[in-house]
ROSE-4610 file (N, C-alpha, C; in Angstrom, 1 decimal, always signed):
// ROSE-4610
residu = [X/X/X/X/X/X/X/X/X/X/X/X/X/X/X/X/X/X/X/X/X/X/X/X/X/X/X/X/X/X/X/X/X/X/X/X/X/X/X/X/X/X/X/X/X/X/X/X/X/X/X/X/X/X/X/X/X/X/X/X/X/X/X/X/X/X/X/X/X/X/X/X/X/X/X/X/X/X/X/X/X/X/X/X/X/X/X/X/X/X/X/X/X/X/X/X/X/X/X/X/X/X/X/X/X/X/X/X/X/X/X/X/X/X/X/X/X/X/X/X/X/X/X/X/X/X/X/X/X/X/X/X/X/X/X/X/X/X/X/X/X/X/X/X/X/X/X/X/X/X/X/X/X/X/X/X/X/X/X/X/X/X/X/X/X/X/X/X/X/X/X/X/X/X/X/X/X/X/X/X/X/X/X/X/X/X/X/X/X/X/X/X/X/X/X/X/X/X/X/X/X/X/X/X/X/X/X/X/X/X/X/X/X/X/X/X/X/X/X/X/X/X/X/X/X/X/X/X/X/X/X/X/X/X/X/X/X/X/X/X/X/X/X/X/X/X/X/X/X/X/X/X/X/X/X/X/X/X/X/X/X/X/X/X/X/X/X/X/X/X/X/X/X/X/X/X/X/X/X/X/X/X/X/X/X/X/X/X/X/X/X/X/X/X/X/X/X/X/X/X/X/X/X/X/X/X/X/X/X/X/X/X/X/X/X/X/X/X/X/X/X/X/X/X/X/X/X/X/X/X/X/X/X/X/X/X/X/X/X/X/X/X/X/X/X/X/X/X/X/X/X/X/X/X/X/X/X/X/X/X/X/X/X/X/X/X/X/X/X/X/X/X/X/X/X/X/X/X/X/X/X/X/X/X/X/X/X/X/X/X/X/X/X/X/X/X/X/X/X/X/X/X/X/X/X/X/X/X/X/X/X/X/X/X/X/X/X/X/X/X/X/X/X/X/X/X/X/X/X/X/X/X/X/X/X/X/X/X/X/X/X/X/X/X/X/X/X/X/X/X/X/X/X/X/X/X/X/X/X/X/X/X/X/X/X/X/X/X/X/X/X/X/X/X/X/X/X/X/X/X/X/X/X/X/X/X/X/X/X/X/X/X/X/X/X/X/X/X/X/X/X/X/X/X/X/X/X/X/X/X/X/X/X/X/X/X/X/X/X/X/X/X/X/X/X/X/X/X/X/X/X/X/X/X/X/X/X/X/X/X/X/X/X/X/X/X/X/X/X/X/X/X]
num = [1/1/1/2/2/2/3/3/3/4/4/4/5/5/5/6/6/6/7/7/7/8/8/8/9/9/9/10/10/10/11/11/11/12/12/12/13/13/13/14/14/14/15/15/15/16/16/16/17/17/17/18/18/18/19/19/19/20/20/20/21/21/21/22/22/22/23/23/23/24/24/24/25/25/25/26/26/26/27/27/27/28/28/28/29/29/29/30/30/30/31/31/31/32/32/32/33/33/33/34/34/34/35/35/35/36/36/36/37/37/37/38/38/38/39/39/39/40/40/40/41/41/41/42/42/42/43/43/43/44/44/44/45/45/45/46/46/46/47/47/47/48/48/48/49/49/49/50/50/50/51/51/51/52/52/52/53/53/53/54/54/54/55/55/55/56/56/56/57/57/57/58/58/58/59/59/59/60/60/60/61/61/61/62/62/62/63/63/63/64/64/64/65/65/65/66/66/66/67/67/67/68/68/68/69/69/69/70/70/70/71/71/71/72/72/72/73/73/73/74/74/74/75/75/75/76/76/76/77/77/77/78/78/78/79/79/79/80/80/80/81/81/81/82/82/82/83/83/83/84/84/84/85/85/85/86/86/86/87/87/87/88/88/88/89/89/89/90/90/90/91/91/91/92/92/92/93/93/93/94/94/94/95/95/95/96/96/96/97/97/97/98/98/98/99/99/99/100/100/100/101/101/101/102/102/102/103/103/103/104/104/104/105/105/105/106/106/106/107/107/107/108/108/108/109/109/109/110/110/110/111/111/111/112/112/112/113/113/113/114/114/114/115/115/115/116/116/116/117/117/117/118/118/118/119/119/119/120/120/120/121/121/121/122/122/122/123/123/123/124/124/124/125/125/125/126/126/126/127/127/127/128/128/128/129/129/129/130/130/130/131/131/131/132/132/132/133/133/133/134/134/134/135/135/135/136/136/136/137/137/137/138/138/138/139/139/139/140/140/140/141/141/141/142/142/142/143/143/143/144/144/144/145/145/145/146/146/146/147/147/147/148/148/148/149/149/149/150/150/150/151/151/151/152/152/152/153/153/153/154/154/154/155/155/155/156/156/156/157/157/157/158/158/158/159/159/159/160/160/160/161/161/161/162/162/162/163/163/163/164/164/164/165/165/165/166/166/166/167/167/167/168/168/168/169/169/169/170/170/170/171/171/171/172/172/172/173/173/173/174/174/174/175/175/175/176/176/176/177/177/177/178/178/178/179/179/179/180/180/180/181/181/181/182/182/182/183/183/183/184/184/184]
x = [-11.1/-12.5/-13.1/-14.7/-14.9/-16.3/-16.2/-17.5/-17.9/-19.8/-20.6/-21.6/-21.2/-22.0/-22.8/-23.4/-23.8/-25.6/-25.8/-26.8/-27.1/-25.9/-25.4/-25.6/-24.5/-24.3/-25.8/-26.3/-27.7/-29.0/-28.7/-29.6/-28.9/-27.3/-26.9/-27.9/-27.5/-28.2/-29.6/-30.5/-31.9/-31.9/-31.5/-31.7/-31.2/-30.4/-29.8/-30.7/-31.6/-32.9/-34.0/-34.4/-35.0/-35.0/-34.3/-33.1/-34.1/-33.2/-33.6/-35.3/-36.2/-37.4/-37.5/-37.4/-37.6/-38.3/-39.7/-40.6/-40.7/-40.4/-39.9/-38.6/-37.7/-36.9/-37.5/-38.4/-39.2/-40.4/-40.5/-41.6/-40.8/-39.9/-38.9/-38.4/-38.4/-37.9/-39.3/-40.3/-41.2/-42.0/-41.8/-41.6/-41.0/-39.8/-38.9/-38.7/-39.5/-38.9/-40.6/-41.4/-43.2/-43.4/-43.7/-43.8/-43.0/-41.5/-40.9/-41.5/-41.4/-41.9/-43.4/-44.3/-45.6/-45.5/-44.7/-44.8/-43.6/-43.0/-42.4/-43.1/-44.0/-44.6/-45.9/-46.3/-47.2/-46.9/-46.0/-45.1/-45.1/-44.9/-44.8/-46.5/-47.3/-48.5/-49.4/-49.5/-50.4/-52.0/-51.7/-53.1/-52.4/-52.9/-52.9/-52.7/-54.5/-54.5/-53.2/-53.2/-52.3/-50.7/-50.7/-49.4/-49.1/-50.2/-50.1/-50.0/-51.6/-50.8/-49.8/-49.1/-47.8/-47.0/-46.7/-45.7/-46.2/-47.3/-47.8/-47.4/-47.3/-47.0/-46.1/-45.1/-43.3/-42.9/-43.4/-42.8/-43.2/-44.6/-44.8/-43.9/-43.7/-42.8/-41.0/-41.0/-39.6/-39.9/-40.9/-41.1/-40.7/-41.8/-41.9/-40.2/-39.5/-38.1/-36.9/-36.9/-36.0/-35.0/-34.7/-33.4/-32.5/-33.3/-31.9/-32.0/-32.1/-31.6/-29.9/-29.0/-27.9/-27.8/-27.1/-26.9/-26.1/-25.3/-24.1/-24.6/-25.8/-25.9/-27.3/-27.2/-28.3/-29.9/-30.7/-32.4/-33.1/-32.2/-33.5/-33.3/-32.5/-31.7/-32.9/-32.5/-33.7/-34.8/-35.4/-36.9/-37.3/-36.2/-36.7/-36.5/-35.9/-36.0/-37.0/-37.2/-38.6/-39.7/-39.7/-41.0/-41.0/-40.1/-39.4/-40.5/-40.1/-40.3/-41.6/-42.0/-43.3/-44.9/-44.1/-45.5/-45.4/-43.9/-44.1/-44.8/-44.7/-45.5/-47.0/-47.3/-48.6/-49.3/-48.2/-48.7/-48.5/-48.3/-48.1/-49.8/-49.8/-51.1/-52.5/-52.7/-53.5/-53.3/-52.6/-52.8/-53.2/-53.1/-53.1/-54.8/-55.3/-56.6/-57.3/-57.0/-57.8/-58.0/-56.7/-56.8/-57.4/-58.1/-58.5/-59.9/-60.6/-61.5/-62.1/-61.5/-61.8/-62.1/-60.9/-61.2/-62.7/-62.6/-64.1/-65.6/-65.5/-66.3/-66.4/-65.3/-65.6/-65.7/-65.3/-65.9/-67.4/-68.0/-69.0/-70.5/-70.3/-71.2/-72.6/-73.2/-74.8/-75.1/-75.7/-76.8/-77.7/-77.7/-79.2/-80.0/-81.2/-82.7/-83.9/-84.9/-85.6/-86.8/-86.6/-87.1/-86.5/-85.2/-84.7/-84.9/-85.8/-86.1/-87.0/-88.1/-89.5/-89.6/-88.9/-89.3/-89.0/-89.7/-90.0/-89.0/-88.4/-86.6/-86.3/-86.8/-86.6/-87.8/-88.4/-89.2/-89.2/-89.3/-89.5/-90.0/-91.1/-92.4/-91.1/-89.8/-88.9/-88.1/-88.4/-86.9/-86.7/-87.9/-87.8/-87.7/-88.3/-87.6/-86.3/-85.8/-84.5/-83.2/-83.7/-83.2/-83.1/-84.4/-84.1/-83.4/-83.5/-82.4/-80.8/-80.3/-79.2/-78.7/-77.1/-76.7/-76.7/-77.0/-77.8/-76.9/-75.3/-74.8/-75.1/-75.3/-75.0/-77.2/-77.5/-79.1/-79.3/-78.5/-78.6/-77.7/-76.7/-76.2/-76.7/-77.2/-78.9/-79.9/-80.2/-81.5/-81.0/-80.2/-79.5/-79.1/-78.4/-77.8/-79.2/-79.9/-80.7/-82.7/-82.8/-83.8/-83.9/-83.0/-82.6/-81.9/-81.6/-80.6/-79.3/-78.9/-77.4/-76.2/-75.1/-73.7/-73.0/-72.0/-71.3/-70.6/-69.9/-69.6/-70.1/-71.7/-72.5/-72.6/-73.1/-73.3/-71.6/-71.0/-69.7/-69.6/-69.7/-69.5/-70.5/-71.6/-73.2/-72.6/-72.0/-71.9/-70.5/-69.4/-68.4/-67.0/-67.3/-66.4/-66.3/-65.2/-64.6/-65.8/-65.2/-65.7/-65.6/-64.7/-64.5/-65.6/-65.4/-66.1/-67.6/-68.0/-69.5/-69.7/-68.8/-68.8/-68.9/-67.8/-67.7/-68.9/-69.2/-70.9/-72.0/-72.0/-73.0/-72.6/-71.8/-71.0/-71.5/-71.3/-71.6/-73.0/-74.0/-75.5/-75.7/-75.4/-76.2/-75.7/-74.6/-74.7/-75.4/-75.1/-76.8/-77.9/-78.0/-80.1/-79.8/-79.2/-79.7/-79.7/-78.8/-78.6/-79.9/-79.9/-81.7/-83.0/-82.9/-84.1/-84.4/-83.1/-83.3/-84.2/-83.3/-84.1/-85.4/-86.3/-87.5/-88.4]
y = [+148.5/+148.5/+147.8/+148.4/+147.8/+146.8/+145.7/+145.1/+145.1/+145.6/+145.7/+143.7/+144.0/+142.7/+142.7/+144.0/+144.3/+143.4/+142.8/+142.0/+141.1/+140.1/+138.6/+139.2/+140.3/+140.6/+140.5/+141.8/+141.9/+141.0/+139.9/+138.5/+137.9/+137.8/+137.0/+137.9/+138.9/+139.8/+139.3/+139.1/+139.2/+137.5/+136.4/+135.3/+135.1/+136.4/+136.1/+136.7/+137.3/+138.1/+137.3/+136.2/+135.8/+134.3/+133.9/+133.2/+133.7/+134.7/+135.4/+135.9/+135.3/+135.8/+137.5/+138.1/+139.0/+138.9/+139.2/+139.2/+140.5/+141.5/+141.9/+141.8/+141.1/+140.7/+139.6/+138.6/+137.4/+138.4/+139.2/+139.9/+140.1/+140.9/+141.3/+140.0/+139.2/+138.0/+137.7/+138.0/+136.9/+137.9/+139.6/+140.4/+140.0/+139.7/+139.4/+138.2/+137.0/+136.1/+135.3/+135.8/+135.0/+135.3/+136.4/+136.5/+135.3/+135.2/+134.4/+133.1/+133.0/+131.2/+131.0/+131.7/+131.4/+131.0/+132.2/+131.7/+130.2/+129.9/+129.0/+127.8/+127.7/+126.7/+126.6/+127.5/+127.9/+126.4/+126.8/+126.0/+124.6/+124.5/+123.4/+122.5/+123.2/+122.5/+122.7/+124.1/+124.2/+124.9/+124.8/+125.8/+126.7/+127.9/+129.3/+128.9/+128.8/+128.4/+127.0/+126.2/+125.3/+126.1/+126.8/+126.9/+128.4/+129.0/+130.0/+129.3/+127.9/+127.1/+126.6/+126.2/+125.7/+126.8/+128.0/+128.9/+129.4/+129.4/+130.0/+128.9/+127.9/+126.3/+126.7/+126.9/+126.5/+128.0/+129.0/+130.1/+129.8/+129.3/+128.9/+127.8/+126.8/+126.0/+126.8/+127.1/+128.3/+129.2/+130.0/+131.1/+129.9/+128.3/+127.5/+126.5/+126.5/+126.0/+127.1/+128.1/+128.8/+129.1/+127.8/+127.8/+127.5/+126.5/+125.6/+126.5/+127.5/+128.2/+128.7/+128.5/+128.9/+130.3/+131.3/+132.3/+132.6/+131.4/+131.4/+130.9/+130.0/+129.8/+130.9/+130.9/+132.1/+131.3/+132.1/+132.3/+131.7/+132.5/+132.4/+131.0/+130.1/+128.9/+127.5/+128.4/+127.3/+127.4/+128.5/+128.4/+127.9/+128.1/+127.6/+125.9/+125.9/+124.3/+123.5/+124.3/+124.3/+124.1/+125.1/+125.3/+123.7/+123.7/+122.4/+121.1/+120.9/+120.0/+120.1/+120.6/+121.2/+121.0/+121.7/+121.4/+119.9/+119.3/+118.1/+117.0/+117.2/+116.3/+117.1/+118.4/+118.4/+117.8/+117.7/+117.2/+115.4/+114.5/+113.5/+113.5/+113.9/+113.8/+114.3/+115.1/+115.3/+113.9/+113.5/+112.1/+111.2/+110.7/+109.7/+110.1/+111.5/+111.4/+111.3/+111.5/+111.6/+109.6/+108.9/+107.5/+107.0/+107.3/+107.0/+107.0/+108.1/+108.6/+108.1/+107.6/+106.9/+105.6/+104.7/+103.6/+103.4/+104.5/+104.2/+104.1/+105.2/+105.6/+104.0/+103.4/+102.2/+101.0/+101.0/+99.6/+99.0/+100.2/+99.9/+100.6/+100.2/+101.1/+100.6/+100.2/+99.8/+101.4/+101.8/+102.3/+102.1/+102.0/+101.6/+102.3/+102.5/+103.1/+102.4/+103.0/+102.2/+101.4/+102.0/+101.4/+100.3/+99.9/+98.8/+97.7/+97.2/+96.3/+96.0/+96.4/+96.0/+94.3/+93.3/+92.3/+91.0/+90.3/+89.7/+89.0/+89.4/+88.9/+89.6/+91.2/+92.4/+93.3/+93.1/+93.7/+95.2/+95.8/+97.6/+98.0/+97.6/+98.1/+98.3/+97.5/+97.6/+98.5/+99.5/+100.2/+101.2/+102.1/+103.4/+102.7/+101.6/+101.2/+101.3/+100.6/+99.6/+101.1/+102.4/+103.5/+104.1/+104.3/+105.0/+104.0/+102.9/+102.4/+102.7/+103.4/+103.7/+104.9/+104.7/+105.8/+107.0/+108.1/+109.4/+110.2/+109.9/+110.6/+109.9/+108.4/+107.6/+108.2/+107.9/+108.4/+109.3/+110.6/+111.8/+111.7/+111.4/+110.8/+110.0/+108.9/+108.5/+109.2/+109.9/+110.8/+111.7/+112.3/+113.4/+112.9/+112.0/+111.0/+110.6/+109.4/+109.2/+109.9/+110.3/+111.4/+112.4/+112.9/+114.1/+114.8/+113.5/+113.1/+114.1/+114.6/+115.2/+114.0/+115.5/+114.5/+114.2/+113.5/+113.4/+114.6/+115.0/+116.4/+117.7/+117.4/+118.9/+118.2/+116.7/+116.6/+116.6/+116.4/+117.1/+118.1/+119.1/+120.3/+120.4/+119.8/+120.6/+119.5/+118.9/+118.4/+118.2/+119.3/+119.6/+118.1/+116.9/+116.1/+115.9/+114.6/+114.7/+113.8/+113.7/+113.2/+111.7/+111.4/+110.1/+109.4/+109.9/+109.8/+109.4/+110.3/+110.6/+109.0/+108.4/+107.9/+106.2/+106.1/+105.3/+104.8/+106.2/+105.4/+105.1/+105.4/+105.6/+104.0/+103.4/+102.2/+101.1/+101.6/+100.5/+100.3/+101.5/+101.7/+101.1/+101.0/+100.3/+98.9/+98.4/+96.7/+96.8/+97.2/+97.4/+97.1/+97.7/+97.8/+96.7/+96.1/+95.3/+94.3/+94.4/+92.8/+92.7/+93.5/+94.1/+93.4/+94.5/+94.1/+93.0/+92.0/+90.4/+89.4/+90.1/+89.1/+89.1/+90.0/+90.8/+89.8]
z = [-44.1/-44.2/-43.1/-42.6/-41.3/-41.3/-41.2/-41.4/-40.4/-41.0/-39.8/-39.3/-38.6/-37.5/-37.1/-36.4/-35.5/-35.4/-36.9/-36.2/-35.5/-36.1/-35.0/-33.8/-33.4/-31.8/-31.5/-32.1/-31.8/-31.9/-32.5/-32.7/-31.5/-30.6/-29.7/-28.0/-28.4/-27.2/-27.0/-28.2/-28.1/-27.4/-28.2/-27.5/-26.1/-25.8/-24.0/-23.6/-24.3/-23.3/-23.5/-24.2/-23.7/-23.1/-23.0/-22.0/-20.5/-20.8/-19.6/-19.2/-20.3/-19.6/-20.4/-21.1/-21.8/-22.9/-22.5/-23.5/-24.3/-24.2/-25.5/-26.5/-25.9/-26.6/-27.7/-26.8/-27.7/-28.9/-28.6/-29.1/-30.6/-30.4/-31.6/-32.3/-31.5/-32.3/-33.1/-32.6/-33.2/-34.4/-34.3/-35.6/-36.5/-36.4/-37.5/-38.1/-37.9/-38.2/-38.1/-38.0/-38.1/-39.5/-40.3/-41.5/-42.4/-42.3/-43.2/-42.7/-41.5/-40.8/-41.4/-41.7/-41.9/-43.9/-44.7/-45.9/-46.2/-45.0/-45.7/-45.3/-43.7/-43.5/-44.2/-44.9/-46.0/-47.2/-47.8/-48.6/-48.4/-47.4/-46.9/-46.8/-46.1/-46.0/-47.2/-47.6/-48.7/-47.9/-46.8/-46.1/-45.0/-45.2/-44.8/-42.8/-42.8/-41.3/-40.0/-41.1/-40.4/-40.6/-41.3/-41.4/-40.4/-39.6/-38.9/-37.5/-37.1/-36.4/-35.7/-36.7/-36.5/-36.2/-36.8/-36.5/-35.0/-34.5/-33.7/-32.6/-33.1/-31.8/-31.7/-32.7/-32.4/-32.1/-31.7/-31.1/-29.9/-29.1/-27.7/-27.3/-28.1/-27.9/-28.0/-28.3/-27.8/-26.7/-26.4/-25.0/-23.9/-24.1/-23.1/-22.8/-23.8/-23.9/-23.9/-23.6/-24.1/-22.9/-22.5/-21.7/-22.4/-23.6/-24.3/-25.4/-25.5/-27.0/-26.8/-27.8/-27.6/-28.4/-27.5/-28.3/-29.4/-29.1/-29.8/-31.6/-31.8/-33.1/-33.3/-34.6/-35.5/-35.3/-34.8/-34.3/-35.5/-36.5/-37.5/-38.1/-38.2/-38.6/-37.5/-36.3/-35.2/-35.5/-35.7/-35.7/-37.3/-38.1/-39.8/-39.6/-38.7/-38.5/-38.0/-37.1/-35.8/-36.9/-37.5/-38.0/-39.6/-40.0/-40.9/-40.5/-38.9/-38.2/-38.1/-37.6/-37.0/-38.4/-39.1/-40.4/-40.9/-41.0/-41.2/-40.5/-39.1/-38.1/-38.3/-38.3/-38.6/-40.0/-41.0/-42.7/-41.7/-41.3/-41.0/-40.0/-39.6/-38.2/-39.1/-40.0/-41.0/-41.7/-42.3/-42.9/-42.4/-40.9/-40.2/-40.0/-39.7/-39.0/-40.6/-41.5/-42.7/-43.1/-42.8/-43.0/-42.2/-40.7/-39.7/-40.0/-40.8/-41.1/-42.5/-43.4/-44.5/-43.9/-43.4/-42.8/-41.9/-40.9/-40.1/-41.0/-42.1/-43.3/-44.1/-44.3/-45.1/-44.1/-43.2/-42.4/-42.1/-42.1/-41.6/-42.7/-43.9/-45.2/-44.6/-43.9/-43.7/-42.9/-43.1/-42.2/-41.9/-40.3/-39.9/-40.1/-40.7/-40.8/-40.6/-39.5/-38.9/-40.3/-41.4/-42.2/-43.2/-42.7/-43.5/-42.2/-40.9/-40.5/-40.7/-41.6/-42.0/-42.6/-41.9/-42.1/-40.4/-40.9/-39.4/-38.8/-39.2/-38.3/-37.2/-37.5/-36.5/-36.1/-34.8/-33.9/-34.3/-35.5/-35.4/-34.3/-33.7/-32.7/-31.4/-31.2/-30.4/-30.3/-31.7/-31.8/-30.8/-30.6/-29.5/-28.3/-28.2/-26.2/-26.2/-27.3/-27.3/-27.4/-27.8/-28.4/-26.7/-26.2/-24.7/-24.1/-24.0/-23.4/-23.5/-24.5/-24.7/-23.7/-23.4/-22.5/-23.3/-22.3/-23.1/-24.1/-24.3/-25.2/-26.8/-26.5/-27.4/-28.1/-27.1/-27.7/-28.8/-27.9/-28.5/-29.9/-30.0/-31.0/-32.1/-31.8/-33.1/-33.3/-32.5/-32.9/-33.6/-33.5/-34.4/-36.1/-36.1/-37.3/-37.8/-37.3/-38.0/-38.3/-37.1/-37.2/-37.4/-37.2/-37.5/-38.9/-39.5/-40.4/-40.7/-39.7/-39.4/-39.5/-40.0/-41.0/-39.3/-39.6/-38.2/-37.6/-38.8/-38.7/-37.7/-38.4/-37.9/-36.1/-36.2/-34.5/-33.9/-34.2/-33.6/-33.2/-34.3/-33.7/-32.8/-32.7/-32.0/-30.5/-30.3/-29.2/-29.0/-29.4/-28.9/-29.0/-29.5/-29.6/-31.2/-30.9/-32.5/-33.7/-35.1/-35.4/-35.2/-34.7/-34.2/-33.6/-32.6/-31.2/-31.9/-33.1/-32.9/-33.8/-34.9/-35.8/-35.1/-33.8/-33.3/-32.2/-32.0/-31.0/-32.3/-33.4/-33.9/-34.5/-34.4/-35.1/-33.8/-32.6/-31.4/-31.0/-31.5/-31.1/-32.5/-33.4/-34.1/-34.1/-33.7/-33.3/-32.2/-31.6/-29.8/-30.4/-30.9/-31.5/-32.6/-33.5/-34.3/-33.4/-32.3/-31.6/-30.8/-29.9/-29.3/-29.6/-31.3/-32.1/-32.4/-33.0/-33.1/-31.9/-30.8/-29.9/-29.5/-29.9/-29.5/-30.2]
């Protein structure tokens, strides 16, 4: 009786083609073996989008490495691994920016509003000087947040950086201006 193999060989052939820079050989690999990689990194994360992501990372991350693929061990074993790795460091980097983001959210609960300095400790009549005086991202950043009263979020997206970024000027402009306003 004759057992057929012929996929190994033909799973060994496909990774010496792209070894070799054969993008359709990578192409068929990436038919056969994206479907299972997305429902198991699926599995893994729990959202659709990150887990296409990642399969979609760890196959460029194979076209871009694929010197060191051995022919000799089975494709689909590397990339279930790849992809293993890969959702878990993205489920790790979602945690980290989500704790990063709670913490910034709790450090600092005051909001400045130009109507919580209505007593004579703090110069109101100073606030718009003290405001154009700020460098112009940080400006546009308060006026948005507090006159505008936009989430951090929406001025993120409206000015292309993270939420970080927008959270952390809005954290240093308001020690600026209360420190400002005091001396006025």
């Amino acid at each position: 009786m004759l057992v057929r193999v012929p996929k190994i060989c033909d799973e060994e052939k496909l990774v010496s083609a792209v070894r070799n820079g054969d993008e359709t050989a990578f192409e068929t690999i990436y038919n056969r073996y994206a479907d299972t990689l997305m429902r198991y990194s699926e599995m893994i994360l729990k959202d659709e989008d990150a887990a296409y992501e990642t399969v979609q990372d760890t196959f460029v991350s194979v076209w871009m490495n694929r010197q060191r693929l051995d022919p000799g061990k089975p494709i689909r074993n590397y990339l279930l691994r790849a992809v293993h790795n890969n959702s878990l460091r993205a489920m790790r980097k979602e945690h980290a920016r989500h704790m990063r983001e709670q913490e910034c959210a709790d450090s600092d609960p005051v909001i400045f509003q130009p109507h919580e300095y209505d007593c004579p400790e703090y110069d109101t009549e100073g606030l718009i000087p003290a405001v154009e005086r700020l460098p112009e991202q940080s400006r546009r950043i308060f006026r948005m947040s507090y006159w505008e009263n936009m989430k951090s979020m929406d001025i993120a997206s409206e000015l292309s950086i993270s939420v970080r970024t927008v959270e952390a000027s809005l954290y240093k402009t308001r020690k600026r201006l209360r420190k400002e306003l005091k001396k006025i």
